[in-house]
N, C-alpha and C positions, 0 to 999 in steps of 0.2 A: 504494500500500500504506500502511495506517494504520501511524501510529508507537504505543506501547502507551503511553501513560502513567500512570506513579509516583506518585498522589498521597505528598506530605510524611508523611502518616499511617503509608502502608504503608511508607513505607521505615525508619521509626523501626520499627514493627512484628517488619520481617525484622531488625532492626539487632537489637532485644530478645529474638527467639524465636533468632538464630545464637547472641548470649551464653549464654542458659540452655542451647542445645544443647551447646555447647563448656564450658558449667562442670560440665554433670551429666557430659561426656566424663572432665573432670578426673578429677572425683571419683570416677567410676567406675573409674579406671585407676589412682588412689590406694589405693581400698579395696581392688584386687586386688592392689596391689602389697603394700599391711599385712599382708596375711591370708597371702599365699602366703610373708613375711617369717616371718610370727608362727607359721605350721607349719615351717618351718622351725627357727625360733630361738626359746629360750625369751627374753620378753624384760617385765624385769621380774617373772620367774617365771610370768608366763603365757605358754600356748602353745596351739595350734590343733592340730584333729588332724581327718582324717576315719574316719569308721566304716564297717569293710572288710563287717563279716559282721552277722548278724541276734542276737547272745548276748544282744544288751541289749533287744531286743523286749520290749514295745510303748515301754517307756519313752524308748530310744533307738532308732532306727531305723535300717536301713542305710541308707549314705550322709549321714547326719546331720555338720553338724558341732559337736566339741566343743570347750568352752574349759575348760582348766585351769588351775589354780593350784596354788603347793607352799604345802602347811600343815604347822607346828611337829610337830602330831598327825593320826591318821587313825582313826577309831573303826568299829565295826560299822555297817554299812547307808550308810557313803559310797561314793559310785561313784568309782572310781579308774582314771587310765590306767600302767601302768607298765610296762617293756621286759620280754621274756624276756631269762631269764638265758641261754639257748642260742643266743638271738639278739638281740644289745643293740639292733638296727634296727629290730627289731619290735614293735611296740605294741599293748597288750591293753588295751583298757576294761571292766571288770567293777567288783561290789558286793562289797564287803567282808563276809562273811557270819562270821568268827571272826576274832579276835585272843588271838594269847599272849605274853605275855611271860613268858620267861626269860631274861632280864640283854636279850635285844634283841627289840625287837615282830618281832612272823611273824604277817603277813598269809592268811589263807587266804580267796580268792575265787572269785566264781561268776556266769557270766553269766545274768540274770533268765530267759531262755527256756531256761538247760538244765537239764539234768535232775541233773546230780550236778557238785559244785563242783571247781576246778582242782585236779589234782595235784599240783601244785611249789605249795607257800607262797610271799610274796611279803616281800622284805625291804625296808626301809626306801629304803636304797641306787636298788633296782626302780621307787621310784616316780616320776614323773614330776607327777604332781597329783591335785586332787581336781578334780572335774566341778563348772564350777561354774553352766555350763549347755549346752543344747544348744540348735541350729536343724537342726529336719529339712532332708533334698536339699541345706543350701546344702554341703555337703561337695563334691558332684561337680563345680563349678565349680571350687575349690576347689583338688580334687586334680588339675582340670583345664588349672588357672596353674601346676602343678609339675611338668607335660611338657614338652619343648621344644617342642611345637608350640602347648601351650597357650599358654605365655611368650609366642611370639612375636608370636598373635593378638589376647590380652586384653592385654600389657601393651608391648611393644615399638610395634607396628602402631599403636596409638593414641597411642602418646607421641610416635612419629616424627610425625602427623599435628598432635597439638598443637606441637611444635616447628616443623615448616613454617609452621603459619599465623604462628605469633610473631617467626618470621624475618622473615617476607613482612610482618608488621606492622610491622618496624622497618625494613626496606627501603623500605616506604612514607613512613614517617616523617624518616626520610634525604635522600629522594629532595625531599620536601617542605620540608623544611630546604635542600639545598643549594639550591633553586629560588626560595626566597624569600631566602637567602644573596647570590644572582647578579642579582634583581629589584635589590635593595637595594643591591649596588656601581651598578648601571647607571644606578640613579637618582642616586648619590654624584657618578657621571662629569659628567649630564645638569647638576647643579646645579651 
């Protein structure tokens, strides 16, 4: 039976293509762990959201995700996401279509696809940010790191696999250390 052989080329090859596999792993386990952080927590005033329902068609689209920021002011025609006041967990992305002030702004909004604007005004207090942009579909990923099952596929599952290999690289490392450690007394003896 033939033995296969390695040229020096391919092995540098596989050496180069396992790196970029395992850094775009990094990375990719990084940015989901940011984003699923950043819907989470607002941080540095920005925060991530996905979009549940179709109000903000065509402009935003369901499942989209967006990114917010808090701004000093909020004027007609900014898209904003901000909680219900019935339900502070829940999150509305809609355009600002009237502002009043009387001693405190009151937002009145309206999702671009419906037909007649929100009933509750929105106060100040309400808002969460201004849109300061969106990326259609990447939301259901997304929303999909913020399940326990997603967590544990996109972001545990790979990070445990990067830690085994970095283990297993320092145990090699070790291993190669104490061996050239014990060469090196044996030849101490020998002299």
């Amino acid at each position: 039976m033939a033995k296969k052989v390695v040229s020096k080329k391919q092995k540098i090859i596989k050496k180069v293509a396992y790196k970029i596999v395992n850094g775009l792993l990094i990375l990719i386990v990084v940015i989901f762990a940011l984003t699923a952080l950043m819907s989470k927590f607002s941080i540095g005033g920005i925060k991530l959201f996905t979009v549940q329902s179709g109000s903000m068609e065509p402009v935003i689209k369901v499942g989209a995700m967006v990114l917010t920021k808090i701004e000093k002011s909020y004027n007609v025609g900014d898209i904003i996401t901000y909680t219900r006041r019935d339900d502070p967990t829940k999150n509305i992305t809609h355009r600002i279509v009237e502002k009043n002030n009387t001693g405190i702004d009151r937002y009145t909004t309206k999702g671009d696809a419906n037909s007649a604007a929100d009933v509750d005004v929105v106060l100040p207090t309400q808002i969460v940010g201004k849109v300061i942009f969106n990326i259609s579909y990447v939301g259901y990923p997304i929303a999909f790191v913020r399940t326990p099952v997603g967590f544990v596929l996109l972001i545990i599952f790979p990070a445990t696999l990067i830690l085994y290999e970095e283990v297993s690289k320092i145990k090699k490392e070790i291993a190669i250390y104490l061996a050239n450690r014990k060469i090196k007394k044996q030849n101490e003896k020998i002299n």
